[in-house]
Structures are given as C-alpha cells and as structure tokens.
Backbone atoms as SQL, in Angstrom:
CREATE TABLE atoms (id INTEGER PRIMARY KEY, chain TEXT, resi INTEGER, resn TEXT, atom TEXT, x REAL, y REAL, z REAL);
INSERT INTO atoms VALUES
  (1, 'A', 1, 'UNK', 'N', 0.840, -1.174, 0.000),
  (2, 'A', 1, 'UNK', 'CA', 0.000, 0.000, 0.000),
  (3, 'A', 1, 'UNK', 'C', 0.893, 1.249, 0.000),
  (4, 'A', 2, 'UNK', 'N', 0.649, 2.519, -0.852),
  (5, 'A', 2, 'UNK', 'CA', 1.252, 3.578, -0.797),
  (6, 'A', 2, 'UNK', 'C', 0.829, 4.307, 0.183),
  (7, 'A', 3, 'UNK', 'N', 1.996, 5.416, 0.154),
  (8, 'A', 3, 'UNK', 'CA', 1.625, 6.486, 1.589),
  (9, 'A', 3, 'UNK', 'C', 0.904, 7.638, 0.739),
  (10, 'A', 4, 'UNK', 'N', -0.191, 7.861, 1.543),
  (11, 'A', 4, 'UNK', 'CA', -0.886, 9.225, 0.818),
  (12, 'A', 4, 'UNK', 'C', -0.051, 10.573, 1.077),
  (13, 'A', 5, 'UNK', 'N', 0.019, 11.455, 0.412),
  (14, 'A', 5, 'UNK', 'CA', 0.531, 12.733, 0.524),
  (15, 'A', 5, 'UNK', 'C', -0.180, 13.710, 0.178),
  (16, 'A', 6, 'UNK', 'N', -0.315, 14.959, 0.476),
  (17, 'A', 6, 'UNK', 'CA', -0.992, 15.948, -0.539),
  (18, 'A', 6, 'UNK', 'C', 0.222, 17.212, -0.871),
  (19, 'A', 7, 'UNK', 'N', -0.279, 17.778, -1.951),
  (20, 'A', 7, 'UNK', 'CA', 0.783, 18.573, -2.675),
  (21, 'A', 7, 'UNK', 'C', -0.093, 19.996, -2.779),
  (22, 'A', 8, 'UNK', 'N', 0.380, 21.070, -2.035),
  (23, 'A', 8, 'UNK', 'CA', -0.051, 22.324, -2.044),
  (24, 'A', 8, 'UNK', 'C', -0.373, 22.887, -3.561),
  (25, 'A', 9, 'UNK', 'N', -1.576, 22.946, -3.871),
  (26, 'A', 9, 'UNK', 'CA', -1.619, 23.572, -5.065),
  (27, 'A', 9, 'UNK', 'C', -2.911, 24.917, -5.008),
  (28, 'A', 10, 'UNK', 'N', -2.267, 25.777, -6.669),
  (29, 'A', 10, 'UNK', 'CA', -3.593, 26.402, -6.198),
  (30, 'A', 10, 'UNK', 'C', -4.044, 27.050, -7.663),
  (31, 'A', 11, 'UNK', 'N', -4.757, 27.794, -7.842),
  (32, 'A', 11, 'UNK', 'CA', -5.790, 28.197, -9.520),
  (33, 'A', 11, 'UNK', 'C', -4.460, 29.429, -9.980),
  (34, 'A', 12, 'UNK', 'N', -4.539, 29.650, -10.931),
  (35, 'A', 12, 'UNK', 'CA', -3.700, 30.145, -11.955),
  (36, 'A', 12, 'UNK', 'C', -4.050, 31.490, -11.203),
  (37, 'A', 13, 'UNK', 'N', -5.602, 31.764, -11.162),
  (38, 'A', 13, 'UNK', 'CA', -6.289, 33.621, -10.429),
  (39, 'A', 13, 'UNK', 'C', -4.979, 33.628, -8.980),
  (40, 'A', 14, 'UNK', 'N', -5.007, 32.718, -8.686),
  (41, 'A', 14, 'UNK', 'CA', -4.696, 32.497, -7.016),
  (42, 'A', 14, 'UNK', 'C', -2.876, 32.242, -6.883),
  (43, 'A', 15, 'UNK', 'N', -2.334, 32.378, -7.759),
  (44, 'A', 15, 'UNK', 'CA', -1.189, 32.127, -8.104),
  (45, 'A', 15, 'UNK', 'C', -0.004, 33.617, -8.070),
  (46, 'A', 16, 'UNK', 'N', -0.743, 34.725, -7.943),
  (47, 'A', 16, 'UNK', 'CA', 0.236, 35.801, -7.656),
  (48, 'A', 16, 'UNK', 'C', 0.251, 36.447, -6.589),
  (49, 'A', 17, 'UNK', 'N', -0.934, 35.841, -5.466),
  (50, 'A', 17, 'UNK', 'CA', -1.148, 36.003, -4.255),
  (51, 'A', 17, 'UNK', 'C', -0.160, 34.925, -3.619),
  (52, 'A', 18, 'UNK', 'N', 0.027, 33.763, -4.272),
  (53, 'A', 18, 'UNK', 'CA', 1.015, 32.627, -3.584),
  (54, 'A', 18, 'UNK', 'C', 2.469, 33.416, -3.566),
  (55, 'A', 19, 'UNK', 'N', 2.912, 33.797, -4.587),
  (56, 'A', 19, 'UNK', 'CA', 4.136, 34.254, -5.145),
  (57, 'A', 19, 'UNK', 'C', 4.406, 35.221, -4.061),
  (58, 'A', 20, 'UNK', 'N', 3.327, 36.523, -3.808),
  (59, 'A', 20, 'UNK', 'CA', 3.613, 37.632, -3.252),
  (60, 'A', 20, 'UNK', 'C', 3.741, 37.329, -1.558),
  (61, 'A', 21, 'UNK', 'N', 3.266, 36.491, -1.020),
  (62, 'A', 21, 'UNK', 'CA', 2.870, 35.777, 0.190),
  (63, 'A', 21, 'UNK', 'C', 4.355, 34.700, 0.167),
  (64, 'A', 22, 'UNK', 'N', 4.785, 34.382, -0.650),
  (65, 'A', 22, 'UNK', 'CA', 6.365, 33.305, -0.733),
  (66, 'A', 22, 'UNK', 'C', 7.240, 34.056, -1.757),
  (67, 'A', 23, 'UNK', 'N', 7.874, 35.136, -1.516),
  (68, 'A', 23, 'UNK', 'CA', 8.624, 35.463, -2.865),
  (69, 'A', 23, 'UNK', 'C', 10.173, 34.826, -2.456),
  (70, 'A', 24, 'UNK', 'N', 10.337, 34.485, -3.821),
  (71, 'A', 24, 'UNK', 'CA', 11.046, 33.530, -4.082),
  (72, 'A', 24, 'UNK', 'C', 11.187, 32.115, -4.046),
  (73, 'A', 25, 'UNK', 'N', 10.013, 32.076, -3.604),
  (74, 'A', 25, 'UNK', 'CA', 9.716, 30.436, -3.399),
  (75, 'A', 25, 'UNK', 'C', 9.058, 29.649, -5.197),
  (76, 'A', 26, 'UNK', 'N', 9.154, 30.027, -5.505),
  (77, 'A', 26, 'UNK', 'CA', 7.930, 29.863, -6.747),
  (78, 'A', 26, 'UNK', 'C', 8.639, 30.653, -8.187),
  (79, 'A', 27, 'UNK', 'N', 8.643, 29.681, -9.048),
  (80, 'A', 27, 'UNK', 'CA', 8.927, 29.884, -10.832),
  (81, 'A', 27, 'UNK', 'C', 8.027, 31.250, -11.150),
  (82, 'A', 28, 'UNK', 'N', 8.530, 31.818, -12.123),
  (83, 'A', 28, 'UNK', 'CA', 8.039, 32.855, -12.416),
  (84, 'A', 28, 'UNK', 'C', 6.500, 33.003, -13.273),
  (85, 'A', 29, 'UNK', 'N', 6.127, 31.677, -14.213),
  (86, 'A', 29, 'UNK', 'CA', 4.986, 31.317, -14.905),
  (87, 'A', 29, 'UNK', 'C', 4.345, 30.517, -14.019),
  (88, 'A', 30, 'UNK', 'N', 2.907, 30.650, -14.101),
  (89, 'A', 30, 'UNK', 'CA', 2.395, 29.456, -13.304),
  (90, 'A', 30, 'UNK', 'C', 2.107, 28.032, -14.196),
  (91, 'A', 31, 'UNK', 'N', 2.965, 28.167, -15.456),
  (92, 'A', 31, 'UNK', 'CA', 2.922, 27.013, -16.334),
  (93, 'A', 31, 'UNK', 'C', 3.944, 25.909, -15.337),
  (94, 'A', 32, 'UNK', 'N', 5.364, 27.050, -15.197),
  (95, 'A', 32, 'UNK', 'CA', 6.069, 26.536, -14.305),
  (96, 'A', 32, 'UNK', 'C', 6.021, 25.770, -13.351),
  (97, 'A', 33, 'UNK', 'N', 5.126, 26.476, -12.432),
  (98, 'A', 33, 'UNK', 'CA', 4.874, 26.233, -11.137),
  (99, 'A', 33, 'UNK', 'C', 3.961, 24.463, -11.477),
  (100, 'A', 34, 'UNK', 'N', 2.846, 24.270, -12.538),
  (101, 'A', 34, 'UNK', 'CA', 2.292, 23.463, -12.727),
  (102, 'A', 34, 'UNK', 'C', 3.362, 22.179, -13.148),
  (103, 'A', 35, 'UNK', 'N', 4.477, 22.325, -13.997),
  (104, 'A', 35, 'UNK', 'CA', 4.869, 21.247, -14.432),
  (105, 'A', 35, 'UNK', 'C', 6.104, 21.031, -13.073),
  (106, 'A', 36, 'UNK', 'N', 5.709, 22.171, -12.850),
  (107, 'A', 36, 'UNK', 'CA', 6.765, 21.393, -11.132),
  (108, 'A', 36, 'UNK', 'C', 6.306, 20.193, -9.990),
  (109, 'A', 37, 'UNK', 'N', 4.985, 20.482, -9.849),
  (110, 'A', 37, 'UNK', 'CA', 4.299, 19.646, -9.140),
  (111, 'A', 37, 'UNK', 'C', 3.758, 18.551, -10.009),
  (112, 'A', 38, 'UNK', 'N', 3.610, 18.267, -11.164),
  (113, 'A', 38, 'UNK', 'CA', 3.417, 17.529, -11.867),
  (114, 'A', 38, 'UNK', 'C', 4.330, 16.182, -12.049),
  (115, 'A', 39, 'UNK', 'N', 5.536, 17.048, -12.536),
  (116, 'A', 39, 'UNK', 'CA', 6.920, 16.560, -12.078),
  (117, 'A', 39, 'UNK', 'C', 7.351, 15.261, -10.761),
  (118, 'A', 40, 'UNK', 'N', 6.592, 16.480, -9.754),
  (119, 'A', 40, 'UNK', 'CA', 7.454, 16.033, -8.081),
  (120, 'A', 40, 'UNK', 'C', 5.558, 14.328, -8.207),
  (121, 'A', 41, 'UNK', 'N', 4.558, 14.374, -8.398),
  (122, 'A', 41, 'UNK', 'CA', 3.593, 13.242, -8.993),
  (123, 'A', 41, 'UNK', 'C', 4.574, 12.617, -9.824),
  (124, 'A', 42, 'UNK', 'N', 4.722, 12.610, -10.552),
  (125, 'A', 42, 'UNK', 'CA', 5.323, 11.360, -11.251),
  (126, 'A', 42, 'UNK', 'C', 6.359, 10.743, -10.687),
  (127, 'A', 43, 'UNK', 'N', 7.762, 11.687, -10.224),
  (128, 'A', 43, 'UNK', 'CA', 9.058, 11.274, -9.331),
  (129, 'A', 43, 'UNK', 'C', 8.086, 10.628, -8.197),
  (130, 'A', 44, 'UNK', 'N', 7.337, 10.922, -7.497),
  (131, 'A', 44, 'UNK', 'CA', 6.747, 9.784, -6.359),
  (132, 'A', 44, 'UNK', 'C', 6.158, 8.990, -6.349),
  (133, 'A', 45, 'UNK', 'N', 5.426, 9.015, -7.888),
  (134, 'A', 45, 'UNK', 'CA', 4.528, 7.728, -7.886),
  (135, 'A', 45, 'UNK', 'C', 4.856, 6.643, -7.314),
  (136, 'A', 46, 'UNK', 'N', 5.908, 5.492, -7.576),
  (137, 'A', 46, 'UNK', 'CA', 6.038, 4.265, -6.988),
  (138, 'A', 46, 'UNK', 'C', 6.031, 3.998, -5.811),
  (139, 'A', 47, 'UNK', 'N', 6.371, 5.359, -5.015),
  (140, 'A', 47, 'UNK', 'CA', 6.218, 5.169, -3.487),
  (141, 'A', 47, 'UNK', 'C', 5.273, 5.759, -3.044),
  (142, 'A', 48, 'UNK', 'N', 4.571, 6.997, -2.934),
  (143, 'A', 48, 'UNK', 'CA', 3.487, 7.719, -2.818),
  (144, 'A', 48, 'UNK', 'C', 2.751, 8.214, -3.893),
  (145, 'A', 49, 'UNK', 'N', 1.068, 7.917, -3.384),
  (146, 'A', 49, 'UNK', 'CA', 0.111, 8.654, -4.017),
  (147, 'A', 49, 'UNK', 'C', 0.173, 10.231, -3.437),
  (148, 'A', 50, 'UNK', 'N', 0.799, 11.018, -4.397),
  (149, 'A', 50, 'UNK', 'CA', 0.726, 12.166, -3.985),
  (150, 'A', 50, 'UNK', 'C', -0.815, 13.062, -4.820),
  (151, 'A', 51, 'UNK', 'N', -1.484, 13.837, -3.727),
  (152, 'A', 51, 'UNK', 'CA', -2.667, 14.631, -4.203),
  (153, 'A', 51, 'UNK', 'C', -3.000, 15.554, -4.478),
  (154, 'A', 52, 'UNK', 'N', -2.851, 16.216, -5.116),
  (155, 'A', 52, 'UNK', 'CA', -2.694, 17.833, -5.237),
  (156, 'A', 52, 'UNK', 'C', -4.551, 18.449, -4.177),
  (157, 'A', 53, 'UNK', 'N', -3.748, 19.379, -3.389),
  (158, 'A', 53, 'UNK', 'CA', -4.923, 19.805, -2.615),
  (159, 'A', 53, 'UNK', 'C', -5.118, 21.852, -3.032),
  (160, 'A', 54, 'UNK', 'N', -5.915, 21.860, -3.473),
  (161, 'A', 54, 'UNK', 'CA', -6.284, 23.133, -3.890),
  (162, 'A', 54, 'UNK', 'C', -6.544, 24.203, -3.010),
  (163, 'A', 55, 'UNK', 'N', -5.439, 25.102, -2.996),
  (164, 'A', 55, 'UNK', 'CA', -5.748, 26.097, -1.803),
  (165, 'A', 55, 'UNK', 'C', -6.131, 27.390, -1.920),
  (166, 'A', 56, 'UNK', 'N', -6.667, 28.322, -0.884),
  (167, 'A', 56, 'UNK', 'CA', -6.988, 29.411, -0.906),
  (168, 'A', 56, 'UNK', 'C', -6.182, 30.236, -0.509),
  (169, 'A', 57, 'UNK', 'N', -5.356, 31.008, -1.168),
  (170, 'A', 57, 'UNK', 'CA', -4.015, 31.927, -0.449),
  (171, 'A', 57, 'UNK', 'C', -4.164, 32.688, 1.226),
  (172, 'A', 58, 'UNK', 'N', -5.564, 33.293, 0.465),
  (173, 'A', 58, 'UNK', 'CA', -5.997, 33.808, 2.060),
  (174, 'A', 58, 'UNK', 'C', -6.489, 33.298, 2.966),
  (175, 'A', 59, 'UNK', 'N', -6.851, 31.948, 3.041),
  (176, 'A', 59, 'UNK', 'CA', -6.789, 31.129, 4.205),
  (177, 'A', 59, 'UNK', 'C', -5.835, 30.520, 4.132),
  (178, 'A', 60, 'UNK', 'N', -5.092, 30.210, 3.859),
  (179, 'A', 60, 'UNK', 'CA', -3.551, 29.648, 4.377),
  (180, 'A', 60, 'UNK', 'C', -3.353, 30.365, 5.056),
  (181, 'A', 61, 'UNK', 'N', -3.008, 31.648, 4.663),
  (182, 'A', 61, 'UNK', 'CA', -1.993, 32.636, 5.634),
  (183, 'A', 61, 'UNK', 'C', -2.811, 33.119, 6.736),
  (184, 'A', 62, 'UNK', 'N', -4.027, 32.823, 6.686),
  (185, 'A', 62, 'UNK', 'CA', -5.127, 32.915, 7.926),
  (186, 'A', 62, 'UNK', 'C', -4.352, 31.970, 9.000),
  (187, 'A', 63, 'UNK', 'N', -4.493, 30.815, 8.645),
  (188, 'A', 63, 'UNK', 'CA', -3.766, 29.677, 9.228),
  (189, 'A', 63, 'UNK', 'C', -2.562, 30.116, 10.020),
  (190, 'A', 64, 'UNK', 'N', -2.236, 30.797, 9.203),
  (191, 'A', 64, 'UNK', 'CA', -0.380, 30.712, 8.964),
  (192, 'A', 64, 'UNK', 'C', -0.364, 31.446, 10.660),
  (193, 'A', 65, 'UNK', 'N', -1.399, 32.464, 10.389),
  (194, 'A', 65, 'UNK', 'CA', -1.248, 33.935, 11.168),
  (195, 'A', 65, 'UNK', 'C', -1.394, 33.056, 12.830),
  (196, 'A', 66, 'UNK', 'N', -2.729, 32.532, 12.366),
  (197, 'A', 66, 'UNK', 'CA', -3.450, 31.719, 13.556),
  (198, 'A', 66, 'UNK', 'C', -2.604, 30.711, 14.577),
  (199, 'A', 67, 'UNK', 'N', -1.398, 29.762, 13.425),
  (200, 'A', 67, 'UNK', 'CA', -0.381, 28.649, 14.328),
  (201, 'A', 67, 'UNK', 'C', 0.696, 30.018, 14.521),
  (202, 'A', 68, 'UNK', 'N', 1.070, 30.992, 14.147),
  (203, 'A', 68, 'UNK', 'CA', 2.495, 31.552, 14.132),
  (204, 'A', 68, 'UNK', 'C', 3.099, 30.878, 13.505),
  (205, 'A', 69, 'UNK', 'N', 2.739, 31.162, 12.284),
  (206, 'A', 69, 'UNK', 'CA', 3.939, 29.901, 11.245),
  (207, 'A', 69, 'UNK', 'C', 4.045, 31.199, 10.087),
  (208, 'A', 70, 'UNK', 'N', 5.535, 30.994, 9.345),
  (209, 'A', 70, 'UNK', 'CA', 5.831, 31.997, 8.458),
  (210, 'A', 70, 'UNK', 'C', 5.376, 31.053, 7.249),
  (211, 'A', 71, 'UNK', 'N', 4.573, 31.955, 6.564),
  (212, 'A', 71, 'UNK', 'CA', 4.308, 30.671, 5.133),
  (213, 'A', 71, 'UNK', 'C', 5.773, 30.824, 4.039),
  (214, 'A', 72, 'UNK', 'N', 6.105, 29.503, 4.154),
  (215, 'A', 72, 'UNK', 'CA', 7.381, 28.848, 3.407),
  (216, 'A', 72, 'UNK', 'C', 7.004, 27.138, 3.194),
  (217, 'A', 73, 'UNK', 'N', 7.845, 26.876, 2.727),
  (218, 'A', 73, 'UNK', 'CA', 8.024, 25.721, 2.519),
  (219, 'A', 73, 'UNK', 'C', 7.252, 24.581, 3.783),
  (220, 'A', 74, 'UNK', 'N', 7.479, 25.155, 4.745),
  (221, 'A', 74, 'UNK', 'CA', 6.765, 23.664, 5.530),
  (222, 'A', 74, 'UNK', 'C', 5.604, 23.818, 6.233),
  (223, 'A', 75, 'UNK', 'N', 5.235, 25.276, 6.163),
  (224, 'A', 75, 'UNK', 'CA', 4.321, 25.561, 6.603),
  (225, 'A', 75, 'UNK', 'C', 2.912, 25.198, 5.177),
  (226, 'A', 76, 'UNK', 'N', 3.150, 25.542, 4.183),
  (227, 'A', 76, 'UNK', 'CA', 2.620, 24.855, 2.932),
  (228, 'A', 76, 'UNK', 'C', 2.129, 23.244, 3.051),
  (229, 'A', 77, 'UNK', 'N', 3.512, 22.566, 3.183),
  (230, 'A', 77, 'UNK', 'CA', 3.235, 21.330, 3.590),
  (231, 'A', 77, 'UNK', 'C', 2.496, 20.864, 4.557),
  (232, 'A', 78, 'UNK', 'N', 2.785, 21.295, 5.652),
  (233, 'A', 78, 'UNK', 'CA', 1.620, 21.063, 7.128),
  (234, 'A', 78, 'UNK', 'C', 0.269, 21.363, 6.180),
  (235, 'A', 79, 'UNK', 'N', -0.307, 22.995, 6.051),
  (236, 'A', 79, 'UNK', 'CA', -1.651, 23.071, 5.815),
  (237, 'A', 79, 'UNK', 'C', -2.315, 21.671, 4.559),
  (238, 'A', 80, 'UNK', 'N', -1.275, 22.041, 3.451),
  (239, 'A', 80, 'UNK', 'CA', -1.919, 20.830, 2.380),
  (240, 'A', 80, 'UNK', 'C', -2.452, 19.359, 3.401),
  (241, 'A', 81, 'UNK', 'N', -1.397, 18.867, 4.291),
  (242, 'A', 81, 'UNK', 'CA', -1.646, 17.772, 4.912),
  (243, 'A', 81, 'UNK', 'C', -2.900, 17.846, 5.782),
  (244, 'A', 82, 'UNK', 'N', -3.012, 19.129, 6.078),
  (245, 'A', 82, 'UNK', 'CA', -4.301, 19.385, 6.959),
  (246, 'A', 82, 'UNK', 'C', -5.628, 19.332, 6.670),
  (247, 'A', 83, 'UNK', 'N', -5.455, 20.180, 5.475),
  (248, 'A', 83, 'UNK', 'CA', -6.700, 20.369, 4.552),
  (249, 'A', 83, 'UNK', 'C', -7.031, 18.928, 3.298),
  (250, 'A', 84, 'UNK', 'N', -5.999, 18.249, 3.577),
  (251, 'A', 84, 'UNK', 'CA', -5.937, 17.271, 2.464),
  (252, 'A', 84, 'UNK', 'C', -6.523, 15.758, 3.384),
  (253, 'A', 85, 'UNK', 'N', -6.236, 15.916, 4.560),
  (254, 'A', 85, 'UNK', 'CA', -6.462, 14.454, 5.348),
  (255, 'A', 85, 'UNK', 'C', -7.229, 15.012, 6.620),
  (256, 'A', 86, 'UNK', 'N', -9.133, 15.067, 6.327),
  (257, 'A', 86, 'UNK', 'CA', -9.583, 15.470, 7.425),
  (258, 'A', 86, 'UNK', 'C', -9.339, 14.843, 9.172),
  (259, 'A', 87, 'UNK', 'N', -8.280, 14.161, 9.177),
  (260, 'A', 87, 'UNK', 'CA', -8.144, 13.663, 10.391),
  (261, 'A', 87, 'UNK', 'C', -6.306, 13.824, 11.116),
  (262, 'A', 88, 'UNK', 'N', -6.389, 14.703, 10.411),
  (263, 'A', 88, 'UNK', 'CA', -4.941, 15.436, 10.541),
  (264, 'A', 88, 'UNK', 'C', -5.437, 16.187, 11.724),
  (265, 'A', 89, 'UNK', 'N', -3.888, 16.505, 12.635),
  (266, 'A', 89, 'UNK', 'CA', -3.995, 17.343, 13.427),
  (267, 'A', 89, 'UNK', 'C', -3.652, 18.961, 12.831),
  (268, 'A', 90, 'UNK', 'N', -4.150, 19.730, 13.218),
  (269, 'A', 90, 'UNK', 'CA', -3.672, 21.476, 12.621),
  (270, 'A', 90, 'UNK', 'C', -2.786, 21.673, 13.937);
C-alpha cells in the first residue's frame, strides 16, 4: 500500500497572491509552477500517491497567522496535509 501525501496547489487567479505571500519560493509562470508539481507526482509515484490539494491563499496565511507559522516551505506542507487528510492534526 502507498503512503498518501498531498501537494499544495492552487488556480492560476490564485497564483500571484502565492508568489507575493512566498517570494522567491515559486517559478516565475504558473505554467512553471504546474509542471513542477506535476513533475514532483510522477518522481513519487512508486512510493506515494501524492494529491494535489487546492488552496486558498488567504486562508492559508489565515492559518499561517493563527499557528504563528511563516508561510514557506513547511508551513505549505503542514496546511496541504491538513486540509488534504480530514483527520490530521492542525
């Protein structure tokens, strides 16, 4: 059995609010940004089902504000896992 994962994703509209909220975290096209995570799905397939979980910029960083977490890299990861597996802890 594979390990489930989810993969922070979010709508193309919602994509320069991610950028401005993580600068420098993130490719400059959101074509980019798409064949990146696309990418990191295929590199995991054999070991994880990874899920892309669709987010809302401004509730993340709601979140973000709410744990005291700087949105980066793992703070991304936590929420996707949160919002992606209703039996996750926040």
């Amino acid at each position: 059995m594979k390990t489930i994962s989810y993969a922070f994703f979010v709508t193309e509209a919602e994509y320069p609010s991610l950028q401005a909220a993580c600068p420098g975290d993130f490719p400059p096209s959101y074509a980019e940004f798409c064949a990146s995570v696309e990418r990191s799905i295929r590199e995991m397939a054999d070991t994880v089902a990874l899920e892309k979980v669709y987010v809302r910029v401004d509730e993340f960083l709601a979140w973000c504000a709410e744990a005291s977490l700087r949105p980066n890299n793992i703070s991304r990861t936590r929420y996707a896992i949160v919002i992606g597996n209703p039996w996750a802890d926040s």
